[in-house]
C-alpha positions as CSV (number, residue, x, y, z in Angstrom):
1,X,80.9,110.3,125.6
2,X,82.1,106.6,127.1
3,X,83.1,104.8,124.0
4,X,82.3,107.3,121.4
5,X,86.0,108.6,122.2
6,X,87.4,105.5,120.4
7,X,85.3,106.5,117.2
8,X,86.7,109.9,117.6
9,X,90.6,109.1,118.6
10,X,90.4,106.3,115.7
11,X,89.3,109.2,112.8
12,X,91.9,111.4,113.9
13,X,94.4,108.6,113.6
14,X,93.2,107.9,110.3
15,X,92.9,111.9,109.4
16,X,96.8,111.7,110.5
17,X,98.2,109.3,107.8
18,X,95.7,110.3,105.2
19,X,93.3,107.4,105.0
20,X,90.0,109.9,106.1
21,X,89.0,113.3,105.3
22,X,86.8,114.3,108.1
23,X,84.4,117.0,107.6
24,X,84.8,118.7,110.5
25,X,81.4,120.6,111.0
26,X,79.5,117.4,110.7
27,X,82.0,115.5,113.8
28,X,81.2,118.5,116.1
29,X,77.5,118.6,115.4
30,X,77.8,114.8,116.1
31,X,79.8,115.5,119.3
32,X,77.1,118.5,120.3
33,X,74.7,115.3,119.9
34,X,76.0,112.6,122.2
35,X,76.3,115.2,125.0
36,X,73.5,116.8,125.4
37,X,71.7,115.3,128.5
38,X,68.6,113.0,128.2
39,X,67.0,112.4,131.4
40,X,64.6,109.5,130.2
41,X,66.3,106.0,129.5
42,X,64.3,105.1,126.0
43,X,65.2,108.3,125.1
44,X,69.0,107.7,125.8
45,X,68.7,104.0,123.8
46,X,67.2,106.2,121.2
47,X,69.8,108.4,120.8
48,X,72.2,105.8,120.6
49,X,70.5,103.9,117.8
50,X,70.2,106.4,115.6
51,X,74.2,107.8,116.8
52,X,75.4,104.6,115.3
53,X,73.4,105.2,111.9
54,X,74.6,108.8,111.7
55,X,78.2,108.0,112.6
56,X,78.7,105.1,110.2
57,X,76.9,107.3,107.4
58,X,79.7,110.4,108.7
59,X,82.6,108.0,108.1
60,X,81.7,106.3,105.3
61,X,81.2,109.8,103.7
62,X,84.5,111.1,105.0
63,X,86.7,107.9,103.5
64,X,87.1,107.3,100.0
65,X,84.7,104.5,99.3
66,X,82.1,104.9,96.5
67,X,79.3,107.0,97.0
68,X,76.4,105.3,98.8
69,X,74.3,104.6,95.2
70,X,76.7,102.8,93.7
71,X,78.3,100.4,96.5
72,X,74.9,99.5,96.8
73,X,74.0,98.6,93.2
74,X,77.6,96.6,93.5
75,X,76.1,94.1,96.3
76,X,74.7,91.2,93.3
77,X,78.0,91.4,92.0
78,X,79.3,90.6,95.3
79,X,77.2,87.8,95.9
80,X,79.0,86.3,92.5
81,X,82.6,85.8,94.3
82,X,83.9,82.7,95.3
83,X,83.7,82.3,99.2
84,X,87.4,81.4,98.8
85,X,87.8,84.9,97.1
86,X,85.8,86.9,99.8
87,X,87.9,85.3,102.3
88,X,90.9,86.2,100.6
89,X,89.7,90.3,100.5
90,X,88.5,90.1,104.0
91,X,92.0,89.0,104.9
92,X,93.2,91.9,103.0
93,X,91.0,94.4,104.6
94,X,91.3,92.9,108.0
95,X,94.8,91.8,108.9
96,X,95.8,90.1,112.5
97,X,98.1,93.3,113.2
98,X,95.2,95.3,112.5
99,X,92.9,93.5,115.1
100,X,95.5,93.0,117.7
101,X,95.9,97.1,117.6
102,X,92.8,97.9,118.4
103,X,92.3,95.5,120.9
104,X,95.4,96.8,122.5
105,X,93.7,100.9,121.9
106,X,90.8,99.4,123.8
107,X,92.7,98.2,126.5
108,X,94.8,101.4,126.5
109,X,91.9,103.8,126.4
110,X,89.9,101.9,129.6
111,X,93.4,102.5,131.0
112,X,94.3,106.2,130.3
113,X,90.3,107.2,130.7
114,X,91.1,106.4,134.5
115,X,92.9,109.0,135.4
116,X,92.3,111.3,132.2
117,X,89.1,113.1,130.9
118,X,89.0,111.8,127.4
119,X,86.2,113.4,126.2
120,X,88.2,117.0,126.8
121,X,90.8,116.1,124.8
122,X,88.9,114.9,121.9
123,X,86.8,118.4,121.6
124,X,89.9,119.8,122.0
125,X,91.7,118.2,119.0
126,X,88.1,118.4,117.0
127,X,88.4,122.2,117.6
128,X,92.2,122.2,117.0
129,X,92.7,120.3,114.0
130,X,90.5,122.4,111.7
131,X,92.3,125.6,112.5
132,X,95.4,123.8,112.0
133,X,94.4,122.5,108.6
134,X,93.1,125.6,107.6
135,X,96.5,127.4,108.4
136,X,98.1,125.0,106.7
137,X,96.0,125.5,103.5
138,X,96.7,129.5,103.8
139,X,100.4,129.0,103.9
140,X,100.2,126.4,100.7
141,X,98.2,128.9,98.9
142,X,100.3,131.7,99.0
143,X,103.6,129.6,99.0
144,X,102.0,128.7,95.6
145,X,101.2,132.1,94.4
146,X,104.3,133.7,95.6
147,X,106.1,131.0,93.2
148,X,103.9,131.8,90.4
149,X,104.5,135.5,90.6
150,X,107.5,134.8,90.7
151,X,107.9,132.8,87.4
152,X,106.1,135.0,85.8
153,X,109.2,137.6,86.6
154,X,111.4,135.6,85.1
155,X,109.9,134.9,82.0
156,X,111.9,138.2,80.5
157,X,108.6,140.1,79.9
158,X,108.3,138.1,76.8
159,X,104.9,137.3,78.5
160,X,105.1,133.4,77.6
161,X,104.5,130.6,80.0
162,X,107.0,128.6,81.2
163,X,104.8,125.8,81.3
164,X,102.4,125.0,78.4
165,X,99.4,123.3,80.5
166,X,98.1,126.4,82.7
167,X,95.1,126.8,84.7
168,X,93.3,124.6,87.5
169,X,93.1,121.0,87.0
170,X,89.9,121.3,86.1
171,X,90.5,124.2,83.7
172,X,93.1,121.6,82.1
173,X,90.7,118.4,82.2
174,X,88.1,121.0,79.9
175,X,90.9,122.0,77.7
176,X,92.1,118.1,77.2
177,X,88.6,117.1,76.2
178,X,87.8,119.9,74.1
179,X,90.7,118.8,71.9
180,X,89.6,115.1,72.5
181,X,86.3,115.9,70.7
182,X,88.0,117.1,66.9
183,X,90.1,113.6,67.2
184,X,89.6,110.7,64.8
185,X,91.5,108.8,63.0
186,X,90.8,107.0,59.4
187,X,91.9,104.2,57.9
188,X,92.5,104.0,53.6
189,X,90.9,101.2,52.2
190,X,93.1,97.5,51.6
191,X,95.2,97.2,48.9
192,X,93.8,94.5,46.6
193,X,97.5,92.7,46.8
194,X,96.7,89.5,48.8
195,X,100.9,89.4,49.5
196,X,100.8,93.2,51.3
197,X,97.1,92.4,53.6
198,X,97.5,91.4,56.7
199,X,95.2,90.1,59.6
200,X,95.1,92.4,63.0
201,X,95.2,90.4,66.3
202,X,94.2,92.6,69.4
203,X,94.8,91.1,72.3
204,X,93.6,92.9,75.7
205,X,94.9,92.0,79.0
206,X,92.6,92.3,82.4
207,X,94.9,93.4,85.7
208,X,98.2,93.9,84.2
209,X,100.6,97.3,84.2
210,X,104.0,97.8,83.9
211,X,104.6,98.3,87.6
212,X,102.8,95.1,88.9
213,X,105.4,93.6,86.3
214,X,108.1,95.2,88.2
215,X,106.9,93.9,91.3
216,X,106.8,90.3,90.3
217,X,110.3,91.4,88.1
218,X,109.0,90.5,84.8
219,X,109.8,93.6,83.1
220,X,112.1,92.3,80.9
221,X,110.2,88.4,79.9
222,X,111.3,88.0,76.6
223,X,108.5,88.0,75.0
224,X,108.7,91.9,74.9
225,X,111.9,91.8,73.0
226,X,109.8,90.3,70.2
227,X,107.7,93.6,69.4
228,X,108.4,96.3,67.0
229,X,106.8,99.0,69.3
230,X,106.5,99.2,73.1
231,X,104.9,101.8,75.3
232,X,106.1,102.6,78.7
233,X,105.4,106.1,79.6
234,X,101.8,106.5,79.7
235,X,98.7,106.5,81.8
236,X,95.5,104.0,82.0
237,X,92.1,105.7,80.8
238,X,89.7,103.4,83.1
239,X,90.6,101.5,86.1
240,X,88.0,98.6,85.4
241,X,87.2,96.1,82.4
242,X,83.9,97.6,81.1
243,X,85.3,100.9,80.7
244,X,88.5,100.2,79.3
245,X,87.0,97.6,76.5
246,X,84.5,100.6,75.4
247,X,87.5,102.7,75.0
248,X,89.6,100.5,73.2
249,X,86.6,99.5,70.9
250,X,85.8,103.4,70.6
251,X,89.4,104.0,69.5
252,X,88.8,105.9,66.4
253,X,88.0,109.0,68.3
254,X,89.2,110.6,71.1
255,X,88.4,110.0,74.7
256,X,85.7,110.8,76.3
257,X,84.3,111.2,79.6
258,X,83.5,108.5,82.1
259,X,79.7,108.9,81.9
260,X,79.6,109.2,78.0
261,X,80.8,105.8,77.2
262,X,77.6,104.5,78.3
263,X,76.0,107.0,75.7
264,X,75.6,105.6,72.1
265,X,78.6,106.7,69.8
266,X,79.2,107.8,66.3
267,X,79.9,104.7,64.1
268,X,83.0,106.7,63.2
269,X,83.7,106.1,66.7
270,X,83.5,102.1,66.5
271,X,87.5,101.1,65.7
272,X,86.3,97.6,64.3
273,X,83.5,99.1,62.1
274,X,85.9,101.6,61.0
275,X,88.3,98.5,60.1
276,X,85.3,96.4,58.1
277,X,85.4,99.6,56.1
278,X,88.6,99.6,55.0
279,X,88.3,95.7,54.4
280,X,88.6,93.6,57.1
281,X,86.3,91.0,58.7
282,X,85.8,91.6,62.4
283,X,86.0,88.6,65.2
284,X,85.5,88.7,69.2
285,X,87.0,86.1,71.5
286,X,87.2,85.9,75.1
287,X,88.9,83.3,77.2
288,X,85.9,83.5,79.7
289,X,81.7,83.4,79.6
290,X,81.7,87.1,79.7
291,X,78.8,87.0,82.0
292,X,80.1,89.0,84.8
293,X,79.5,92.8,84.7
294,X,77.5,91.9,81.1
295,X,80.8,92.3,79.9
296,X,79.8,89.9,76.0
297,X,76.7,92.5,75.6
298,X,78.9,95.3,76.0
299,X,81.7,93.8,73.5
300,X,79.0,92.6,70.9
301,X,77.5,96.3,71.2
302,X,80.5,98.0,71.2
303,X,82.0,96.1,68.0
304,X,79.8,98.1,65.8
305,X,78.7,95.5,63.6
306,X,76.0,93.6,62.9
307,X,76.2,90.1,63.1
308,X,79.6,89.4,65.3
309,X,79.5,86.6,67.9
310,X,81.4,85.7,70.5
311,X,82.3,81.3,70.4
312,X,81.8,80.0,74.2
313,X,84.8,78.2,74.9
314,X,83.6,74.6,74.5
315,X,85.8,71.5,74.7
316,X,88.8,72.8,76.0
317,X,90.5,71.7,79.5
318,X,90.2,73.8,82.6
319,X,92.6,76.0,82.8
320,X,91.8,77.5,86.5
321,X,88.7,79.2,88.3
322,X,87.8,82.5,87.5
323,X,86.8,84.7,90.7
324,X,83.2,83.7,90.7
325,X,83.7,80.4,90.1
326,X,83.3,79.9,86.3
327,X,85.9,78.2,83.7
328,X,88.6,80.1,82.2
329,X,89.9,78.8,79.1
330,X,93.8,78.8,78.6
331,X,94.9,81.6,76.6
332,X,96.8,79.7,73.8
333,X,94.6,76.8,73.7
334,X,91.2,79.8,72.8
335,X,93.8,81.5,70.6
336,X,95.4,78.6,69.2
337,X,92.2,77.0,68.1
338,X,90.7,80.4,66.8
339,X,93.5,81.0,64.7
340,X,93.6,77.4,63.1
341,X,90.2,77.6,61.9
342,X,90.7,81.1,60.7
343,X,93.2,79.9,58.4
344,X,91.5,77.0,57.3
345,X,88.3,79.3,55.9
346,X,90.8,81.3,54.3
347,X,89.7,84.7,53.0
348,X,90.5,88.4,52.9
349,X,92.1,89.9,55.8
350,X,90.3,89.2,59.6
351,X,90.2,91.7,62.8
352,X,90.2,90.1,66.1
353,X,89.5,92.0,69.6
354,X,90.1,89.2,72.2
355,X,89.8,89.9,76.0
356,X,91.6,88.3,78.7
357,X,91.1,87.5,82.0
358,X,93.5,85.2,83.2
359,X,94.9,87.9,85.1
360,X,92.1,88.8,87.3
361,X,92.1,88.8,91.0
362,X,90.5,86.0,93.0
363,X,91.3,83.4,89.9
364,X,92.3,79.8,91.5
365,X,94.7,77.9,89.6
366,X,94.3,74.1,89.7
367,X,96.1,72.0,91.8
368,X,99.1,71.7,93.5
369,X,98.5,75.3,93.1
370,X,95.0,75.6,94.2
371,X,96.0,76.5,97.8
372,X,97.7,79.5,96.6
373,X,95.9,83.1,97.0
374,X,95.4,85.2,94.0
375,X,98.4,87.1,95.0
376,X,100.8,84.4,95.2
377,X,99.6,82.9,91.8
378,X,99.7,86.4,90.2
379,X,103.5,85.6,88.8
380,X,102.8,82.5,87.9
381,X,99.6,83.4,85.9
382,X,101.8,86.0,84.1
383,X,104.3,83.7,83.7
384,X,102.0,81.0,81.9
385,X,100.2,84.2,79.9
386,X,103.3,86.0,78.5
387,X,104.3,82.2,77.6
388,X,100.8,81.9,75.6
389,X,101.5,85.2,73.5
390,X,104.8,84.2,72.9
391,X,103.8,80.9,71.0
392,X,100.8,83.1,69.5
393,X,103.3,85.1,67.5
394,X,105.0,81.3,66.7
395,X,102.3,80.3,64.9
396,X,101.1,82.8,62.9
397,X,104.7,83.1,62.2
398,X,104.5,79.3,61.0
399,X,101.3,79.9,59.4
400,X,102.9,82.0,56.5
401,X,100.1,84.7,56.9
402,X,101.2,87.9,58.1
403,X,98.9,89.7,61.4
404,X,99.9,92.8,63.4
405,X,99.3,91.5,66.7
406,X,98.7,94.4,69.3
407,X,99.2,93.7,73.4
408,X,97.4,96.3,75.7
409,X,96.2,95.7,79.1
410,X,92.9,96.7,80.0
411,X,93.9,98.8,83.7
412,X,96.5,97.5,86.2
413,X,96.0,94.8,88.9
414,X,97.3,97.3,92.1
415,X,99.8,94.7,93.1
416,X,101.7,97.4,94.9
């Protein structure tokens, strides 16, 4: 198979430490393929075109990318990034280690192939490592069982479960959003007291969880210390900003599926319609354009009321470059200046959902810093954002108003 053996060795290698799922049939079908004899040149350049087609479409369909459908429709959003920024992701993907090792298998595998019938020992292993697997699957299953029956003795013959979720995962997924669906929560219309109202000041965080605090050790920032109520046992509900603002904005019921956010909902569902309601006057604010990913549509829509629009950020220094190349605002200086005019026009009690992206990979800060990655500037970005909340609660403080003011992070940035 000459140099198909390297596409072979290098999925088993990636099989072995759980980076590839290979579906086994489809490599031996492929291997069946490239051996079968062709007498005629074109038809041996033939074969090898369309080998390289099928054996990138294999892989790709063995690792964990996206399906096919969607990483295409994801290429215009691509072509937004920074060059800076797709430098800085190829880097990631692609790492001097990474290209020195497989030079060094090339080398190796011209060497070994010498002396040693390569191809034999990859049908071997392709033959092999299915039975193995599937042995190993047998022994997990009934390891399982046997453990299950034997829980199920020593529950006394009371008959009870010893753990309340039971069932597949799937079987528990169903059960989860069958109680989802009869959640919703209500809120009692404002007392008329001007002294007891308050204003509510949401602000959500792009790229930002618990543990990529840990990893830059900003667990404990003080600004924390400052809040009547923290969370720290929990799981995210969406991985990506779109998502996670519908859900937050759809708070007033429970969650749903991924597919059904981009279904209309109930107004019930809306958390800021539900809060004009009971009295309050919604706002939206983002320290960005809101462009990317149509992410100002999807706030506007998903604020459930008529009316609402979102300021550009006009007039204010540049704080750094957002991964596509636009201006972000700085998060006290948006806030800040919100807030001001809000007291200023006085009024009944105000809502505000604002969204964050300071945060986000691939943002540049300005210089001296400019030459850092995203990576490197990550603490220092948190540093400067935690800093911006921290006066936020000063001046409403100093404003003499009262405001809940509610931090939540939109998903995690993956730092580790």
């Amino acid at each position: 198979m000459g140099l198909w053996n390297l596409y072979f060795l290098a999925k088993l290698y990636l099989y072995s430490i759980g980076t590839l799922k290979p579906e086994w049939w489809m490599n031996f079908a492929f291997v069946i393929l490239l051996l079968v004899p062709l007498h005629r040149r074109w038809l041996r350049i033939a074969r090898d075109g369309i080998a390289v087609i099928v054996g990138i479409a294999i892989a790709y369909h063995e690792s964990s990318m996206p399906d096919i459908g969607r990483a295409i429709s994801q290429i215009p959003v691509l072509l937004t990034f920074t060059p800076s920024y797709m430098f800085e992701l190829t880097r990631r993907v692609i790492s001097l280690s990474m290209a020195v090792s497989a030079v060094i298998a090339v080398l190796l595998y011209f060497l070994i192939n010498r002396w040693v019938r390569v191809t034999t020992l990859v049908l071997i292993a392709l033959v092999v490592m299915p039975v193995w697997q599937g042995v190993g699957s047998f022994v997990a299953n009934a390891t399982a069982n046997a453990s299950l029956a034997s829980n199920g003795d020593e529950d006394g013959g009371t008959g009870k479960k010893r753990d309340e979720q039971s069932g597949s995962y799937d079987q528990q997924l169903a059960a989860f959003r069958a109680n989802e669906e009869g959640r919703h929560v209500s809120f009692t219309p404002l007392t008329t007291d001007a002294n007891a109202q308050f204003d509510i000041i949401m602000v959500h965080i792009c790229s930002l969880s618990w543990n990529d605090m840990d990893v830059v050790k900003m667990r404990n920032n003080p600004l924390f210390s400052r809040f009547d109520y923290i969370f720290q046992n929990f799981s995210s509900g969406a991985s990506y900003s779109g998502p996670a603002a519908i859900r937050v904005l759809r708070a007033t019921c429970g969650q749903e599926p991924h597919k059904a956010l981009y279904d209309p909902a109930p107004a019930e569902c809306h958390l800021f319609a539900q809060l004009a309601q009971a009295g309050y006057t919604p706002n939206a604010l983002l320290n960005h354009n809101g462009r990317f990913d149509n992410f100002r549509s999807t706030v506007i829509s998903e604020i459930g009321v008529p009316g609402v629009t979102i300021p550009a950020n006009e007039g204010f220094p540049e704080f750094m470059k957002e991964f596509d190349g636009s201006a972000l605002a700085d998060d006290y200086d948006a806030l800040s200046r919100w807030y001001k005019q809000r007291i200023a026009a006085g009024g009944g009690p105000v809502a505000l959902y604002y969204n964050t992206v300071s945060m986000h990979d691939g943002n540049r800060l300005p210089a001296p810093n400019d030459k850092l990655t995203s990576l490197q500037s990550y603490p220092i970005r948190l540093q400067r954002l935690l800093g911006d909340v921290d006066k936020l609660i000063d001046l409403v403080a100093q404003s003499g108003r009262k405001a809940v003011i509610v931090f939540v992070p939109e998903h995690g940035a993956a730092l580790q």
